[in-house]
C-alpha positions in Angstrom: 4.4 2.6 17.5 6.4 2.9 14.2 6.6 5.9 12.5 4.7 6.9 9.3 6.8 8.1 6.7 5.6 10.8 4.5 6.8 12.5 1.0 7.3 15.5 2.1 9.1 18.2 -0.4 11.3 15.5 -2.1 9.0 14.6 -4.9 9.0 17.0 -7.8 6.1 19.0 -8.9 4.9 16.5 -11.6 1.4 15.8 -12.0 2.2 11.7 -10.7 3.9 13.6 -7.8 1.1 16.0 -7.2 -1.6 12.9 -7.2 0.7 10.8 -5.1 1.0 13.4 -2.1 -2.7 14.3 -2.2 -3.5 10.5 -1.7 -0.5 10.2 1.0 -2.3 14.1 3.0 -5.8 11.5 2.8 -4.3 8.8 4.0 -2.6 10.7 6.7 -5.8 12.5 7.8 -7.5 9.2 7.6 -5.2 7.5 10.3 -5.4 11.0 12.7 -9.2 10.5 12.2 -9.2 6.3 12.8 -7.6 7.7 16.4 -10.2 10.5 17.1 -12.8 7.4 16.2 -11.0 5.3 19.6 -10.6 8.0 21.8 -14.1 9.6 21.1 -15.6 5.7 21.8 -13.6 5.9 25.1 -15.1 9.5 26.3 -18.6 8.0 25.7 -18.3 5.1 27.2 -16.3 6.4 30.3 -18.7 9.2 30.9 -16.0 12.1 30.3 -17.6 13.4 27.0 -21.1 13.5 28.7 -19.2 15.4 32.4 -17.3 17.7 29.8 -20.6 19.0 28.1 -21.8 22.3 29.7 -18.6 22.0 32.2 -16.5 25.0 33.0 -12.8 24.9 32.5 -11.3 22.1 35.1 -8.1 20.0 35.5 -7.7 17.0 34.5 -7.0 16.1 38.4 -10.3 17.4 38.5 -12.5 15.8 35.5 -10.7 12.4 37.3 -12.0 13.2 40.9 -15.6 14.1 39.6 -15.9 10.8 37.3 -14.1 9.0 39.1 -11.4 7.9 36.7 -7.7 7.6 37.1 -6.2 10.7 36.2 -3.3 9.7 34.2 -5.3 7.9 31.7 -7.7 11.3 32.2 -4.9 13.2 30.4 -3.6 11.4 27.8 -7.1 11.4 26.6 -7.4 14.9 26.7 -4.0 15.3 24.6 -6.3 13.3 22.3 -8.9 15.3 22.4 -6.8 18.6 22.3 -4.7 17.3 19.1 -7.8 16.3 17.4 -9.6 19.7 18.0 -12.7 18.6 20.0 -11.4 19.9 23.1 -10.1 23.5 24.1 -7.3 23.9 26.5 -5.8 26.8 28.5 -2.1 25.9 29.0 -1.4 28.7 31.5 -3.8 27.5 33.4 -3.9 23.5 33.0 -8.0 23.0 32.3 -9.6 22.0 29.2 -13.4 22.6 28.2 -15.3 21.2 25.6 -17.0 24.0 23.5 -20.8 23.8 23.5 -21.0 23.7 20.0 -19.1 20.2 19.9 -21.2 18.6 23.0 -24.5 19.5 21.0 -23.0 16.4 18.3 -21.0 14.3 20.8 -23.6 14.0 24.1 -27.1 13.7 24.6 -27.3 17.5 24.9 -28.3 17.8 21.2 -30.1 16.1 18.9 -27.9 13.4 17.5 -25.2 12.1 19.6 -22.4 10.8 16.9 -20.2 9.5 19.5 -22.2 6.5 19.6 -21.3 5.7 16.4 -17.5 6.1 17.3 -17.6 2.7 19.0 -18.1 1.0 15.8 -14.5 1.3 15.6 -13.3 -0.6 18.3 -15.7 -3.3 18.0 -15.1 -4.4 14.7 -11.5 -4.2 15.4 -11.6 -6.6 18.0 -12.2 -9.1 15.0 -10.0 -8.3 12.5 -7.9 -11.9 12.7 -11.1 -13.6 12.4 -11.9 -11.8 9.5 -8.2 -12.2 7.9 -8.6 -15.8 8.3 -11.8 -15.6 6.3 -10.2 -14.1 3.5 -7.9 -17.1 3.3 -10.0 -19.8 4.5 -13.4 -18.5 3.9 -16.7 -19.2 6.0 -17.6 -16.6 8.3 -17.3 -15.1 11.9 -20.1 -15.6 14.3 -22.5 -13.7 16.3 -20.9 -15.0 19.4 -17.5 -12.7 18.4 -19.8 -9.1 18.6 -20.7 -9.5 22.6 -21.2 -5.5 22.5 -22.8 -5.2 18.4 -26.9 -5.2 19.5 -26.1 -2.5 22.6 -24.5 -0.4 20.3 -27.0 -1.0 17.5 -29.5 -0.6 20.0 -28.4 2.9 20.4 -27.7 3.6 16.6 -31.8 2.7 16.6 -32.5 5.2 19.0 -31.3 7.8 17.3 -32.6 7.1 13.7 -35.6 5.0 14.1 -37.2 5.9 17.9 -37.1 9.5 17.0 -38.7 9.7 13.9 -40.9 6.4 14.2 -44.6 7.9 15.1 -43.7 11.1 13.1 -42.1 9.9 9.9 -41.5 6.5 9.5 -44.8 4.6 10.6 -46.9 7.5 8.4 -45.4 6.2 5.0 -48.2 4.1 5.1 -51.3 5.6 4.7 -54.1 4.8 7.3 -51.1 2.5 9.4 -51.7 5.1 13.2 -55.0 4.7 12.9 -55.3 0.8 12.2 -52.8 0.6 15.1 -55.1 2.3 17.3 -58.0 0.2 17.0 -55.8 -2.6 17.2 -53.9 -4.9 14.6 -51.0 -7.9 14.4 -47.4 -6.5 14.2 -44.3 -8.5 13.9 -40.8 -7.1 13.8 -38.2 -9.5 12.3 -34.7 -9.2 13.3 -35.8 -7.2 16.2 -32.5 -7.0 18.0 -33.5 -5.2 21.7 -36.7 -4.5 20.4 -36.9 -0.8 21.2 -39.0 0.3 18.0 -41.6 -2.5 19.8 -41.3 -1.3 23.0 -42.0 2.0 21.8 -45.2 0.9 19.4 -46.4 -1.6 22.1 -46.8 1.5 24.5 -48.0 3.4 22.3 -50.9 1.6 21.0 -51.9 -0.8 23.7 -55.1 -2.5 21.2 -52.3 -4.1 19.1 -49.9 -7.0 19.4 -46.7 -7.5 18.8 -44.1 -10.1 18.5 -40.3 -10.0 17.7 -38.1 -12.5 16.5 -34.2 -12.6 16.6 -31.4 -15.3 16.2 -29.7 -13.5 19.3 -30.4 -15.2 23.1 -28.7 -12.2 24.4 -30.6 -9.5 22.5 -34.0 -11.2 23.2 -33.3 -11.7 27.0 -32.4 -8.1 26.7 -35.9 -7.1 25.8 -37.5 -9.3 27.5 -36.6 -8.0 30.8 -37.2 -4.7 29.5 -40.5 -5.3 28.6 -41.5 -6.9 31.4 -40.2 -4.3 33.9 -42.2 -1.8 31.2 -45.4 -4.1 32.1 -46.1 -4.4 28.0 -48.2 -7.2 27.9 -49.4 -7.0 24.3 -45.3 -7.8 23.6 -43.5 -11.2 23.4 -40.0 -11.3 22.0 -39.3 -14.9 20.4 -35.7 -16.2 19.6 -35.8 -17.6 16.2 -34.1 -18.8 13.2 -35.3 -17.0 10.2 -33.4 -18.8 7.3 -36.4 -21.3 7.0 -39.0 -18.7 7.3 -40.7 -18.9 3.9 -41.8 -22.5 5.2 -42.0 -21.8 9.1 -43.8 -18.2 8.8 -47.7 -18.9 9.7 -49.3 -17.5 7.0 -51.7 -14.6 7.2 -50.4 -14.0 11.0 -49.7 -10.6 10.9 -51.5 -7.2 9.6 -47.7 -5.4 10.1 -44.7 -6.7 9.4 -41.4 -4.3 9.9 -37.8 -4.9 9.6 -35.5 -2.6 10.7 -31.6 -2.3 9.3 -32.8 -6.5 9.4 -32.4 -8.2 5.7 -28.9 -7.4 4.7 -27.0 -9.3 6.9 -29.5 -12.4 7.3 -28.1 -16.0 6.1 -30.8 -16.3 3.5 -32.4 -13.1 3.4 -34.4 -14.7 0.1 -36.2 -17.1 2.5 -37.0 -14.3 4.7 -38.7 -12.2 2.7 -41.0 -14.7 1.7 -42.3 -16.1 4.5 -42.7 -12.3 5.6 -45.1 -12.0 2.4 -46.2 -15.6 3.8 -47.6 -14.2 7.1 -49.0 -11.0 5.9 -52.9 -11.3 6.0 -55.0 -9.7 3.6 -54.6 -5.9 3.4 -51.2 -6.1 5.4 -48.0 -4.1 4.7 -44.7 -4.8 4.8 -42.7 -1.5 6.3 -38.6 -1.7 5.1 -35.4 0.0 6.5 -32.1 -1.0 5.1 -29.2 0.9 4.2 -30.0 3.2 1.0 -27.1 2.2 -1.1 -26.4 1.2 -4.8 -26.1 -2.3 -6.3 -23.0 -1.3 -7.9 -19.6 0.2 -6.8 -19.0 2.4 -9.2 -22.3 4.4 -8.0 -21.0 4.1 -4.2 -18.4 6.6 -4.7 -20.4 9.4 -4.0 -22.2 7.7 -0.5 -21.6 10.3 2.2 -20.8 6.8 4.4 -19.9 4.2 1.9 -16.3 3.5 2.7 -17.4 3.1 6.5 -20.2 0.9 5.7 -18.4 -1.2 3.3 -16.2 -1.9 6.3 -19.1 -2.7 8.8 -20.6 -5.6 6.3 -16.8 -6.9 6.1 -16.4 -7.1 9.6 -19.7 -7.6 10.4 -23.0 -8.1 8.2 -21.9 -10.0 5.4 -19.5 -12.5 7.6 -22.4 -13.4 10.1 -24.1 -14.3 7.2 -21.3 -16.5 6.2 -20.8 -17.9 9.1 -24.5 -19.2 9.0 -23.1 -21.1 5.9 -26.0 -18.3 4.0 -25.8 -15.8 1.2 -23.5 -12.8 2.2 -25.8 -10.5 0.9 -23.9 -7.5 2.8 -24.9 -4.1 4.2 -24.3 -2.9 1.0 -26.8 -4.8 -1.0 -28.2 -1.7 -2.5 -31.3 -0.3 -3.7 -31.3 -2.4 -7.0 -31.3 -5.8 -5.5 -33.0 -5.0 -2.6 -36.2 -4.2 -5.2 -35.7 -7.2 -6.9 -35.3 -8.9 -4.1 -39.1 -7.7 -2.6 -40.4 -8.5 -6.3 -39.3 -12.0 -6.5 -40.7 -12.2 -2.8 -44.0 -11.9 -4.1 -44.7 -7.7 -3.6 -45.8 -6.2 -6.5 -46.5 -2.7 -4.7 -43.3 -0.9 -3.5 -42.7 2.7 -3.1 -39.0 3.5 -2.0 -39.1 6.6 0.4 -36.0 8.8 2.0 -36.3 11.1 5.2 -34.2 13.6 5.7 -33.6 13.2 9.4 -31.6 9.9 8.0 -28.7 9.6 5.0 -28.4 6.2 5.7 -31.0 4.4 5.2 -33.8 3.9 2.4 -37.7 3.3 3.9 -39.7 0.6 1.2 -43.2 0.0 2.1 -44.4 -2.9 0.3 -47.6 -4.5 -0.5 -48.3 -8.0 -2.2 
């Protein structure tokens, strides 16, 4: 590992020196917190973050016996965790604890685990000289390269969409629980796992529902799952959706939903209008993408835009690219993504936000 050099107290107190050695402290702080991102992905998916939460003081001899981990690898990861402040240690006595207050935010014990999203980190990593090789060559990197992207997406869902789905999200539309209770179509394009169907499909046994994604391994996922759930008013369908505004059969579907599912389709134009395509008369089309602007400049201010930017680099927009499709990105924005649903054919849209979720905008949309 080379070292990082730094400024230090050699620059004089100009305001170009001042300006240069708050940008070097962010960029310092930004590499200590790239780490925490690595070793936080590690603890959750090793199991020590979730055998640390509620744990007295122990050893790392002991947090290594009790998970079952080598010890030595045990440690250094608690020197991580120690340096980066999420984990208390007693020198004297050789234990470490994690304080409640941090396993309420980093295990299942609260209400929002963020260590999931820690492993974002790692994954797009792991393709960094495809993406390189992009830049210079152009094209895209496949599905194929993100072997781990829908598990991990999969729990990124359940914490933003399961939760708040019967309470928030399917209520945007007016009348929506109750014509799912007496029964209607519903299709979910670019399903992934399918766990908002799974969800719905137990929920209100009278309806149908189908979901369609490009990924074999995603839709064997849910399959399984659904059948070992015994949902038999669910199919899962592995599809290419970048013909679907000639494929879609029209007036199918009473409900069409897509979840975090336009932005990083190969022609997400196509998409959205065979969805309007297989919406039958008095059908709604329920939205979740990423609540963003069309334009940088206006990005500045996203609580997540830097990270996001970075996931449709590494991910969203090159999958798309790869497809030989748009590139729309993750961080389309709210501007386009209207115009977008207007060219589509939707003349209806109201653009909701809920608080339980900074990420993402909720459009329902009506022809």
């Amino acid at each position: 590992m080379c070292d990082v050099p730094t400024l230090g107290t050699k620059q004089t107190n100009t305001g170009a020196a001042t300006t240069t050695e708050a940008f070097e402290e962010r960029l310092v702080e930004a590499l200590n917190a790239s780490g925490l991102m690595l070793l936080l992905s590690l603890g959750h998916r090793t199991g020590l973050l979730a055998a640390m939460a509620e744990a007295p003081p122990e050893t790392s001899k002991t947090l290594a016996t009790r998970t079952g981990l080598h010890e030595r690898y045990v440690r250094e990861w608690l020197g991580g965790m120690v340096a980066g402040g999420v984990i208390e240690t007693d020198p004297s006595a050789g234990t470490y604890w994690m304080p409640q207050e941090h396993a309420l935010l980093l295990t299942d014990k609260g209400p929002v685990n963020l260590a999931v999203y820690s492993q974002f980190i790692a994954i797009l990593g792991s393709v960094e000289d495809d993406v390189v090789r992009c830049f210079h060559e152009g094209g895209g990197v496949p599905y194929s390269r993100y072997p781990r992207f829908h598990e991990v997406m999969a729990s990124d869902s359940g914490q933003t969409v399961l939760p708040a789905l019967f309470d928030a999200i399917l209520p945007l539309v007016e009348g929506l629980t109750e014509r799912l209770e007496r029964g209607i179509r519903v299709l979910d394009c670019a399903c992934g796992r399918g766990r908002a169907l799974m969800a719905m499909a137990q929920r209100y046994p009278a309806s149908r529902f189908v979901g369609y994604d490009l990924s074999q391994e995603a839709i064997d996922w849910a399959r399984r799952e659904a059948e070992h759930a015994g949902l038999a008013n669910l199919t899962f369908e592995v599809r290419d959706l970048s013909d679907f505004d000639e494929t879609a059969e029209p007036e199918a579907f009473d409900l069409v939903t897509t979840f975090d599912g336009i932005h990083d389709q190969a022609r997400p134009r196509r998409l959205l209008r065979g969805i309007r395509r297989s919406l039958a008369p008095g059908g709604v089309y329920l939205v979740q993408d990423i609540h963003a602007s069309s334009h940088h400049h206006l990005d500045r201010e996203h609580p997540l835009g830097t990270m996001l930017y970075a996931v449709s680099v590494s991910h969203c927009m090159t999958v798309s690219l790869a497809q030989g499709g748009e590139g729309l990105g993750t961080m389309w924005g709210r501007e386009r993504a209207l115009a977008y649903l207007e060219e589509a054919g939707f003349g209806d849209i109201a653009v909701h936000q809920l608080e339980h979720d900074i990420q993402n905008d909720y459009f329902v949309c009506r022809p």
